[in-house]
N, C-alpha and C positions, 0 to 999 in steps of 0.2 A: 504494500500500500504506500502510497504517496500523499506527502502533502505539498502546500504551495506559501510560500511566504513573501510576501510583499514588504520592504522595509519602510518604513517613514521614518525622518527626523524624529518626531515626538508623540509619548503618550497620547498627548489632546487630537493628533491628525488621525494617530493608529484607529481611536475610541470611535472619532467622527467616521473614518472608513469605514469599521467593523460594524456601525449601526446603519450608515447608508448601504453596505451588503446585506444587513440583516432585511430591511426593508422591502428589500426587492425580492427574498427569501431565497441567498445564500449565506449559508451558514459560514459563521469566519467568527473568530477570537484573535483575542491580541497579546501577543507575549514580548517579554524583555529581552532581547539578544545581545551575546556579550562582542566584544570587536571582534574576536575569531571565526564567531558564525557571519559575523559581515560583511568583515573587510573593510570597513570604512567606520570604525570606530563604533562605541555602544545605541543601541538604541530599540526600536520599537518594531515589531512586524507584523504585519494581517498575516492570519493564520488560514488558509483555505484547502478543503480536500479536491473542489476540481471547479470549474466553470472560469477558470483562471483568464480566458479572455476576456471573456464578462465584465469578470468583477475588475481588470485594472483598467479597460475602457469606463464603468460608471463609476471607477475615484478620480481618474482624472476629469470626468466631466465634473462631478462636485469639487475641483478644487485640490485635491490631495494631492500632495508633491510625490510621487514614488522613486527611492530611491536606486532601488537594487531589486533582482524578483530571482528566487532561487527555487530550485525542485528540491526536497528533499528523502528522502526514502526513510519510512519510519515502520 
């Protein structure tokens, strides 16, 4: 199984993402990543199992900055 994380700058963008996903009803949560799962220092990431086109087409139309978007195998 796979999941999908989408990195933001901050808490507050992760929170606004993960509820404008919830909205649309994709399910996504927001966890804390350290710089190693990064790459570009600590921060925030949408958590998603799949619809990953979807969901980083309607954060960018709300506004969300995305930084980095990773697979990873869980």
């Amino acid at each position: 199984m796979q999941e999908y994380l989408i990195f933001t700058g901050t808490v507050t963008q992760g929170l606004k993402g993960r509820d404008i996903l919830r909205k649309k009803g994709i399910k996504a949560d927001v966890r804390k990543v350290s710089g190693n799962e990064k790459g570009i220092g600590c921060g925030y990431a949408i958590v998603i199992k799949d619809n990953v086109r979807l969901a980083e087409e309607m954060l960018m139309q709300n506004g969300i900055k995305i930084l980095k978007k990773t697979k990873k195998d869980i």
